[in-house]
C-alpha positions as protocol buffer text, in pm:
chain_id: "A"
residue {
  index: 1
  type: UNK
  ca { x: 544 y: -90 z: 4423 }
}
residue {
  index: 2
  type: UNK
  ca { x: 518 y: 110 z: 4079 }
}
residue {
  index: 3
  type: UNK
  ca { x: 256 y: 133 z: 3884 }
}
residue {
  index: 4
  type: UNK
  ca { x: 287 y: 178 z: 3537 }
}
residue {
  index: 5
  type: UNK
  ca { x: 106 y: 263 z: 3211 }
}
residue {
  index: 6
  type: UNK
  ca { x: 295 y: 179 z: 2871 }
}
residue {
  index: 7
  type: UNK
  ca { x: 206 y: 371 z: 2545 }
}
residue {
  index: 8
  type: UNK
  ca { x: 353 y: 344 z: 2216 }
}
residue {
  index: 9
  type: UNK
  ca { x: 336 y: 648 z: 2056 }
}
residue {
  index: 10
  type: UNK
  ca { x: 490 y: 571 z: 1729 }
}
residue {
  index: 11
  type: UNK
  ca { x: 769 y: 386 z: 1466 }
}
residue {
  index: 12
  type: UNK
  ca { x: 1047 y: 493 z: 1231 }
}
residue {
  index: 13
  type: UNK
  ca { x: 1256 y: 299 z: 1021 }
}
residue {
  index: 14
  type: UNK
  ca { x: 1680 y: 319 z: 1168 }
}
residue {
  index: 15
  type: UNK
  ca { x: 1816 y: 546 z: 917 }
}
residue {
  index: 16
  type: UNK
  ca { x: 2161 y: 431 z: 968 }
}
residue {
  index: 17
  type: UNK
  ca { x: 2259 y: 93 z: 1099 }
}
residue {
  index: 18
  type: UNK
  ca { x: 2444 y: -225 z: 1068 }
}
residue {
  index: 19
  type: UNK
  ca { x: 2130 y: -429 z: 955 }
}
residue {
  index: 20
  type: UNK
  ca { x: 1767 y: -280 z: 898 }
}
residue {
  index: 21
  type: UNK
  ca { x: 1562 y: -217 z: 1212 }
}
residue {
  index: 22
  type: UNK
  ca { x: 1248 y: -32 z: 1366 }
}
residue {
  index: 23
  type: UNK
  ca { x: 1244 y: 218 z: 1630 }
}
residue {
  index: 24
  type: UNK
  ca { x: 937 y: 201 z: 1852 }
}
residue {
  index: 25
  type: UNK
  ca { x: 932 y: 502 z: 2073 }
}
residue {
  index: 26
  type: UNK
  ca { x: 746 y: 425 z: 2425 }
}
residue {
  index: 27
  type: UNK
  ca { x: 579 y: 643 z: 2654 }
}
residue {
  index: 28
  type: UNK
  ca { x: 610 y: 514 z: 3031 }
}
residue {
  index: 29
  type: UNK
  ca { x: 426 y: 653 z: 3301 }
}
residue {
  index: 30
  type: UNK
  ca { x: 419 y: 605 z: 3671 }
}
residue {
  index: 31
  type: UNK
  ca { x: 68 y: 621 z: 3767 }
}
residue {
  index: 32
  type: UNK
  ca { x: 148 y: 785 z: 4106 }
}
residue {
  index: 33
  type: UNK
  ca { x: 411 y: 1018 z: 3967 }
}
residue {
  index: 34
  type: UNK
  ca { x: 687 y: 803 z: 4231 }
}
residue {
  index: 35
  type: UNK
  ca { x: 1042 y: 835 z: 4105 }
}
residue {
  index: 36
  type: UNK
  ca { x: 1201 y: 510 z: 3956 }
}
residue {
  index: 37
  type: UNK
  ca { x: 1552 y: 405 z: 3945 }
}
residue {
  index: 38
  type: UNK
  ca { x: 1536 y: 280 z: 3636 }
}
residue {
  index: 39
  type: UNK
  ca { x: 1354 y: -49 z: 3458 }
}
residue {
  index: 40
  type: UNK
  ca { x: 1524 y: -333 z: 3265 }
}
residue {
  index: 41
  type: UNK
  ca { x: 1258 y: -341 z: 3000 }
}
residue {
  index: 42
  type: UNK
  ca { x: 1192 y: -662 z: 2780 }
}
residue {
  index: 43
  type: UNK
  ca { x: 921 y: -624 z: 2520 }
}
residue {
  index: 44
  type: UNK
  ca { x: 734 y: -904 z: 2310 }
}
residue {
  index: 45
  type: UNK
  ca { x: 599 y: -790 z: 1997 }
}
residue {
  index: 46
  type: UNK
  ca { x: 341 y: -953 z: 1790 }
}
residue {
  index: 47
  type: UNK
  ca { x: 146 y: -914 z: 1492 }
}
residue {
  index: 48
  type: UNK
  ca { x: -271 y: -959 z: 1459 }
}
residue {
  index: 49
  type: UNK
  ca { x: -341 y: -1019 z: 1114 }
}
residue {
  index: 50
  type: UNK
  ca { x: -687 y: -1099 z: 1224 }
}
residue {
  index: 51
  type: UNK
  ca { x: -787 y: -719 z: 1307 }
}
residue {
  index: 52
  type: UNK
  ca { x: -717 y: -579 z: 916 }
}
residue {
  index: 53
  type: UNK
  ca { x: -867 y: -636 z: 598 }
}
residue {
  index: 54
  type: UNK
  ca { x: -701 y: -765 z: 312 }
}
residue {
  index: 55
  type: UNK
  ca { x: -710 y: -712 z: -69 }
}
residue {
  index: 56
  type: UNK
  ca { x: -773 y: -1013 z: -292 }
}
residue {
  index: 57
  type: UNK
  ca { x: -405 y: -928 z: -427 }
}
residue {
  index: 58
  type: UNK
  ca { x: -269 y: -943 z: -59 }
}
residue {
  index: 59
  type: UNK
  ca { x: -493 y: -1220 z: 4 }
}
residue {
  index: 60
  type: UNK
  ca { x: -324 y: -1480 z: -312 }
}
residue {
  index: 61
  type: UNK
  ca { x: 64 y: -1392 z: -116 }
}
residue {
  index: 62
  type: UNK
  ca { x: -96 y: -1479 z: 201 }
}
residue {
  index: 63
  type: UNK
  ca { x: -208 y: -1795 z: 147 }
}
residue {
  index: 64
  type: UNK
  ca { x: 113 y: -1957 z: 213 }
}
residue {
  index: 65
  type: UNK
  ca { x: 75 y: -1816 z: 537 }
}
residue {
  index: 66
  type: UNK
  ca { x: -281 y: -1897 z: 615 }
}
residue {
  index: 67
  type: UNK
  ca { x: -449 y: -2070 z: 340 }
}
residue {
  index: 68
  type: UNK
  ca { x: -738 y: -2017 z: 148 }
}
residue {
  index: 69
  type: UNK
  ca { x: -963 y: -1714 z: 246 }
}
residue {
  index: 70
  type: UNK
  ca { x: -1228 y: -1959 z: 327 }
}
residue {
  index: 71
  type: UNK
  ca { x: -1005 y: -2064 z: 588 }
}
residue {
  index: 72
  type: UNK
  ca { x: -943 y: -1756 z: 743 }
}
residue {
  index: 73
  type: UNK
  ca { x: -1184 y: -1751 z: 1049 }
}
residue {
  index: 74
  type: UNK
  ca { x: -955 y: -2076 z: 1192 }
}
residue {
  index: 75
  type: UNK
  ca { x: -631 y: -1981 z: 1078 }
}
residue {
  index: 76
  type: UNK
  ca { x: -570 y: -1578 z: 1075 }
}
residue {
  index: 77
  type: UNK
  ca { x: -390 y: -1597 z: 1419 }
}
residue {
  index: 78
  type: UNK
  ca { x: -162 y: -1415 z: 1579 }
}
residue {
  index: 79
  type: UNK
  ca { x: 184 y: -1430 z: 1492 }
}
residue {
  index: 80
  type: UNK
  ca { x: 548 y: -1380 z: 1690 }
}
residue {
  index: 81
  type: UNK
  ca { x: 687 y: -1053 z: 1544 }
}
residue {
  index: 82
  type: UNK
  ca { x: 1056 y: -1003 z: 1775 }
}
residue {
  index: 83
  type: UNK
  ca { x: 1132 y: -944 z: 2089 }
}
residue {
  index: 84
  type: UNK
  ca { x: 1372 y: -690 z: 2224 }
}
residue {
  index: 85
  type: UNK
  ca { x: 1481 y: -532 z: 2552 }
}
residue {
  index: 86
  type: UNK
  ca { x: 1609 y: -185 z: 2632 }
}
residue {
  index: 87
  type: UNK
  ca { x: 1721 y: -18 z: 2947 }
}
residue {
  index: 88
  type: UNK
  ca { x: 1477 y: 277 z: 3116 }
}
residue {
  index: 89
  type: UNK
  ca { x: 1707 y: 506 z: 3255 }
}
residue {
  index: 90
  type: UNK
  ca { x: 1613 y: 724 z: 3609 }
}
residue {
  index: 91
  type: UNK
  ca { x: 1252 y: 941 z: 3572 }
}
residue {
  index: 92
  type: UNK
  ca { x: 990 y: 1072 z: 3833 }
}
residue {
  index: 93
  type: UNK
  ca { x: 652 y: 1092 z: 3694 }
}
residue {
  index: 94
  type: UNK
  ca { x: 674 y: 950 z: 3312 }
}
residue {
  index: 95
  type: UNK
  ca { x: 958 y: 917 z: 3060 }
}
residue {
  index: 96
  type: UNK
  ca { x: 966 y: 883 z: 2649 }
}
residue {
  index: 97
  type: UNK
  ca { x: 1231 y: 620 z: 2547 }
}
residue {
  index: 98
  type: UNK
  ca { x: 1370 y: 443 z: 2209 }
}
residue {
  index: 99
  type: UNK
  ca { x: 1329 y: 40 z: 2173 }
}
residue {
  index: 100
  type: UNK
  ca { x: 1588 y: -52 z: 1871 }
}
residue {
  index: 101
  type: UNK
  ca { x: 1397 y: -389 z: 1725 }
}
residue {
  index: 102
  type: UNK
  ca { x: 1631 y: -554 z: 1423 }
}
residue {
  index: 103
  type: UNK
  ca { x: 1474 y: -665 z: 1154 }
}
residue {
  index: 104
  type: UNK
  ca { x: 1501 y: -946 z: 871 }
}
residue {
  index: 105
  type: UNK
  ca { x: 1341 y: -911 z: 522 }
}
residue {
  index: 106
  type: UNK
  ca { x: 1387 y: -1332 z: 473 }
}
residue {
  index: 107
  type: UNK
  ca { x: 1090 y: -1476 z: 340 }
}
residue {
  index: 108
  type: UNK
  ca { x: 1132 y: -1774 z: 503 }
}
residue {
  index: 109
  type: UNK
  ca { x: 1026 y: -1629 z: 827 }
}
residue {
  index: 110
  type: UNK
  ca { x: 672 y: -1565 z: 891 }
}
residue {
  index: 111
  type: UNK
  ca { x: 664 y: -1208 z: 947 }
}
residue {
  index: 112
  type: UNK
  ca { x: 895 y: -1179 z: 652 }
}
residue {
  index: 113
  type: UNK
  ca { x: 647 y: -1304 z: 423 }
}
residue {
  index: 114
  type: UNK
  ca { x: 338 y: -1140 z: 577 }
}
residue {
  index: 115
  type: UNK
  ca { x: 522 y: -772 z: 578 }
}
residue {
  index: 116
  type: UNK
  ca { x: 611 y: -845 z: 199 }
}
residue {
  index: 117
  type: UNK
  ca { x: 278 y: -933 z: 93 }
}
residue {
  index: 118
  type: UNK
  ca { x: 77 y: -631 z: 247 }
}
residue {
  index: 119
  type: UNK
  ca { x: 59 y: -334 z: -46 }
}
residue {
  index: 120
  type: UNK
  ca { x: -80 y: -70 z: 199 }
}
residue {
  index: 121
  type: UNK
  ca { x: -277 y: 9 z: 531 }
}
residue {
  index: 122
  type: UNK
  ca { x: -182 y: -84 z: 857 }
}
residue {
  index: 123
  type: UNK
  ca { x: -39 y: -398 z: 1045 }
}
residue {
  index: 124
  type: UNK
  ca { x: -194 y: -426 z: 1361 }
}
residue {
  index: 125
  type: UNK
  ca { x: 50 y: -502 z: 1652 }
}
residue {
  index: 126
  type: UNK
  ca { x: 63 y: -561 z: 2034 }
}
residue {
  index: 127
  type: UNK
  ca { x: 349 y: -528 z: 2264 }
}
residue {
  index: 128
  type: UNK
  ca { x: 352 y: -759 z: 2553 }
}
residue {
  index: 129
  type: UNK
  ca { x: 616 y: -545 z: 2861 }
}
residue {
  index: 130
  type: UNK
  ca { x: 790 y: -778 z: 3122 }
}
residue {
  index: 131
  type: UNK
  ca { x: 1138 y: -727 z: 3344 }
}
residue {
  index: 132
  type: UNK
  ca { x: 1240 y: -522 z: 3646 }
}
residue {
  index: 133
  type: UNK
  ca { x: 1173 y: -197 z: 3822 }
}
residue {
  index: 134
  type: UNK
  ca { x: 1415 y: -59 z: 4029 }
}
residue {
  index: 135
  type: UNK
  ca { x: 1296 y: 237 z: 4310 }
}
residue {
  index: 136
  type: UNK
  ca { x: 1384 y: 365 z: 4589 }
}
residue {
  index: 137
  type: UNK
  ca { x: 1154 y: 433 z: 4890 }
}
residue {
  index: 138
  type: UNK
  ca { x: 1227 y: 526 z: 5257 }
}
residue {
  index: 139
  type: UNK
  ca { x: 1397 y: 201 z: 5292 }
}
residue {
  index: 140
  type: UNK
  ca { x: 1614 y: 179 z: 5046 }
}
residue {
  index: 141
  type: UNK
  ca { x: 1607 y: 41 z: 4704 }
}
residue {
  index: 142
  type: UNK
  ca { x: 1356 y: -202 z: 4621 }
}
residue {
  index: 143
  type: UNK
  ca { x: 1280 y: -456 z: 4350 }
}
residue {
  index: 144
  type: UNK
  ca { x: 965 y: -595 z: 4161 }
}
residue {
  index: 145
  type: UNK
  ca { x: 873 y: -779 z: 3811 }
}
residue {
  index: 146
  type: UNK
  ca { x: 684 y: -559 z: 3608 }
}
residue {
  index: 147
  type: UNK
  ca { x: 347 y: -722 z: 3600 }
}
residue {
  index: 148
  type: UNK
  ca { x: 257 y: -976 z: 3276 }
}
residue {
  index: 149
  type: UNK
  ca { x: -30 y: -836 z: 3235 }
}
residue {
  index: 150
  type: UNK
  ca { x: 71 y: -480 z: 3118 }
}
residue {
  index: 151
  type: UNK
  ca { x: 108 y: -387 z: 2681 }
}
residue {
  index: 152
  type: UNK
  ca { x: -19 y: -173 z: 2435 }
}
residue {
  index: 153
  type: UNK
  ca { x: -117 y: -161 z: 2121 }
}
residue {
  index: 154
  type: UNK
  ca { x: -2 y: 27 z: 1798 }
}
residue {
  index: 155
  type: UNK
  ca { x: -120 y: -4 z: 1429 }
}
residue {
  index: 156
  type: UNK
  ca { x: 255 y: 10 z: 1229 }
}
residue {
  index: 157
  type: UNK
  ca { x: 208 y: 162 z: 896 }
}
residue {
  index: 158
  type: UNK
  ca { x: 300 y: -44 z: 624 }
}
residue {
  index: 159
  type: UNK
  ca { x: 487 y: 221 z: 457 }
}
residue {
  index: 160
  type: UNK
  ca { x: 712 y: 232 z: 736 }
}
residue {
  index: 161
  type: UNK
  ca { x: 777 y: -138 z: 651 }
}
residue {
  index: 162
  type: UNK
  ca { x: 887 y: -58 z: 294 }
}
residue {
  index: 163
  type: UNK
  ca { x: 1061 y: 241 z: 354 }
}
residue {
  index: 164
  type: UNK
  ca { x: 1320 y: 71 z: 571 }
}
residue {
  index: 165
  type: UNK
  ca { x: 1343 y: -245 z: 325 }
}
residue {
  index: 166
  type: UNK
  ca { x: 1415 y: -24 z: 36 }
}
residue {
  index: 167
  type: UNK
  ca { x: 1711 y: 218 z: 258 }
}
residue {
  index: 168
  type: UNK
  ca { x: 1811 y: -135 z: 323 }
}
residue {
  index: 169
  type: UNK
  ca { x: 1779 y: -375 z: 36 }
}
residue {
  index: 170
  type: UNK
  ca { x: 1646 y: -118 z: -201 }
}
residue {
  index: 171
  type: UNK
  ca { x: 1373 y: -277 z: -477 }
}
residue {
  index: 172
  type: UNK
  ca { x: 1503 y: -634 z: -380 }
}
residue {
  index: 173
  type: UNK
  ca { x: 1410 y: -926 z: -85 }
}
residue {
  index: 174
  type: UNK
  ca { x: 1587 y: -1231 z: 55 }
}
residue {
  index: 175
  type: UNK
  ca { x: 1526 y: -1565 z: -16 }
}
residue {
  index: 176
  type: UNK
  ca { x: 1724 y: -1861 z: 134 }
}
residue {
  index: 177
  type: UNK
  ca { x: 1873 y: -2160 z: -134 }
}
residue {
  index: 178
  type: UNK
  ca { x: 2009 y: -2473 z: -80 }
}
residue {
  index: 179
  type: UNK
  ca { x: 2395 y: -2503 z: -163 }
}
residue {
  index: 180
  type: UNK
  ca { x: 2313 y: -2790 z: -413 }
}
residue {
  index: 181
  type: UNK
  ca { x: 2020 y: -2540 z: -560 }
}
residue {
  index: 182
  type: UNK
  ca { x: 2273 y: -2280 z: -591 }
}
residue {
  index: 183
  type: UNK
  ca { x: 2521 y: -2483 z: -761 }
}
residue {
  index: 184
  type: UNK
  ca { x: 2278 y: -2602 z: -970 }
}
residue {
  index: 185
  type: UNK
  ca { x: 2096 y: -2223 z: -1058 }
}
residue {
  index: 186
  type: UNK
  ca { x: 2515 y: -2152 z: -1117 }
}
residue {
  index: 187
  type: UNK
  ca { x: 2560 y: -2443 z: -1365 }
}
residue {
  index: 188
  type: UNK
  ca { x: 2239 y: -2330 z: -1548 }
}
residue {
  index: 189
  type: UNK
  ca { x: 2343 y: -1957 z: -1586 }
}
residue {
  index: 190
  type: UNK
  ca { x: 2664 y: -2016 z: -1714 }
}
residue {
  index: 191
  type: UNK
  ca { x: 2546 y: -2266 z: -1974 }
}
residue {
  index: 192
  type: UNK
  ca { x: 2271 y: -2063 z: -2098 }
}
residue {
  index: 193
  type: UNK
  ca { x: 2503 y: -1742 z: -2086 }
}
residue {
  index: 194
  type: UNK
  ca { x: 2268 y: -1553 z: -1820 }
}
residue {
  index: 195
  type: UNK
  ca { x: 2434 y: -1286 z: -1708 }
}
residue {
  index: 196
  type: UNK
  ca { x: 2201 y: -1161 z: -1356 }
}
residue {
  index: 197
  type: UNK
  ca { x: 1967 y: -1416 z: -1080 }
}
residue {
  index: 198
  type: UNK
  ca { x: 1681 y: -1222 z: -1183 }
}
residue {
  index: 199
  type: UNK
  ca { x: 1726 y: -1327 z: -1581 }
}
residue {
  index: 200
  type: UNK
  ca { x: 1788 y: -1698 z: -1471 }
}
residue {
  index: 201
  type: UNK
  ca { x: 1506 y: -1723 z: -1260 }
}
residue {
  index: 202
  type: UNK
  ca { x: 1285 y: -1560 z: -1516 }
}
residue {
  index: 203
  type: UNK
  ca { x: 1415 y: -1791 z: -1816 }
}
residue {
  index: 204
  type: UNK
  ca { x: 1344 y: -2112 z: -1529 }
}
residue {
  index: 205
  type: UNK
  ca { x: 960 y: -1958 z: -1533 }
}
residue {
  index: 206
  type: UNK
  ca { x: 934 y: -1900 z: -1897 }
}
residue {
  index: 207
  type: UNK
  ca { x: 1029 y: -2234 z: -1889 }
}
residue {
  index: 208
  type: UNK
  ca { x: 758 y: -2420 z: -1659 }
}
residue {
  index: 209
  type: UNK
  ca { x: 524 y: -2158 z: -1779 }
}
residue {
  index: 210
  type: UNK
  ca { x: 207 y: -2367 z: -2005 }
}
C-alpha cells in the first residue's frame, strides 16, 4: 500500500482560458520512494476565514457573510471553496503536478463575495485529497483509496485573486438579476436617457440616498 505526503507548493492565476481559473501546483511524495502507476486524484478545497485578520473595511463587506464582528467567534466558519480532480500520471519516489480549479467571480456565491471583499493579505485554505492509487507490486497491479485523512494547507495570496479577476473581467464583478428586475432597470434607463448599468445604478442610489 502507498504512502503518501501531499504538499502544495503554490498558485497562479490561468493566463489563458475559456473561463477564469487557479492553478494549484502539488507536490506528491511516496513516503517509501515505491513506484506508482498513477493516482486518480480528487481534491476538496476550502477556505478558513477564521485563521486571518480582517480590516474594519473588509469587515463592513463581510457581514453579509457572517454578521456583525461581535458575532464572529460563532459564525467565522469554514467555507466550501471547489472541488476538482486531476489525473497523477506514472512516478517512483515523488512527482510535481498542475490541479486546473475554475473559478466564478458571482457574488451570489459565498466564496465570491468573501474573495471580493478581502483588500489584501492572505486567504487561508485547506485541501482535503481523496481517490485511487494504482501500483504495481510482485503480484501484479493493485488498488487502494487514498486515505481521508490526508491534505495540506496553503495560504493563497489575495493578489492572486485579483489578478485573475481583472485578466478576466478586468475592473468589473458579476451580479445575478431577476428577468423582471432587468426589464424593469431597462425601462428605467431608457426613460431617463442613461446611456451605461453603472450610470443607472448610480442615479437609483442618488435616488434612495437621504
Amino acid at each position: 500500500m502507498a504512502e503518501l505526503a501531499f504538499e502544495c507548493l503554490d498558485v497562479r492565476p490561468l493566463r489563458y482560458g475559456v473561463g477564469p481559473a487557479l492553478v494549484f501546483r502539488l507536490h506528491i511524495a511516496e513516503v517509501n520512494a515505491a513506484a506508482v502507476h498513477a493516482i486518480a486524484l480528487r481534491v476538496q478545497i476550502r477556505i478558513e476565514p477564521q485563521l486571518r485578520h480582517y480590516a474594519e473595511h473588509e469587515a463592513e463587506l463581510l457581514a453579509y457573510l457572517f454578521g456583525d464582528r461581535s458575532r464572529w467567534g460563532e459564525t467565522l466558519k469554514p467555507m466550501q471553496f471547489t472541488a476538482a480532480s486531476v489525473m497523477v500520471p506514472s512516478f517512483t519516489g515523488a512527482i510535481e503536478v498542475e490541479l486546473e480549479v475554475p473559478c466564478t467571480y458571482d457574488l451570489e456565491v459565498a466564496a465570491g463575495k468573501y474573495f471580493h471583499a478581502l483588500d489584501g493579505g492572505e486567504v487561508p485554505m485547506v485541501l482535503l485529497f481523496s481517490g485511487t492509487v494504482f501500483a504495481k507490486g510482485d503480484k501484479g497491479f493493485w488498488v487502494h483509496p487514498i486515505p481521508w485523512h490526508q491534505q495540506a494547507t496553503y495560504r493563497m495570496p489575495v493578489t492572486v485573486w485579483r489578478e485573475l479577476m481583472d485578466a478576466y473581467f478586468p475592473h468589473g464583478s458579476w451580479i445575478r438579476l431577476d428577468r423582471d428586475t432587468i426589464d424593469a432597470m431597462l425601462r428605467y434607463k431608457s426613460a431617463h436617457a442613461i446611456p451605461t448599468w453603472d450610470d443607472a445604478i448610480r442615479a437609483l442610489l442618488k435616488e434612495a440616498s437621504p
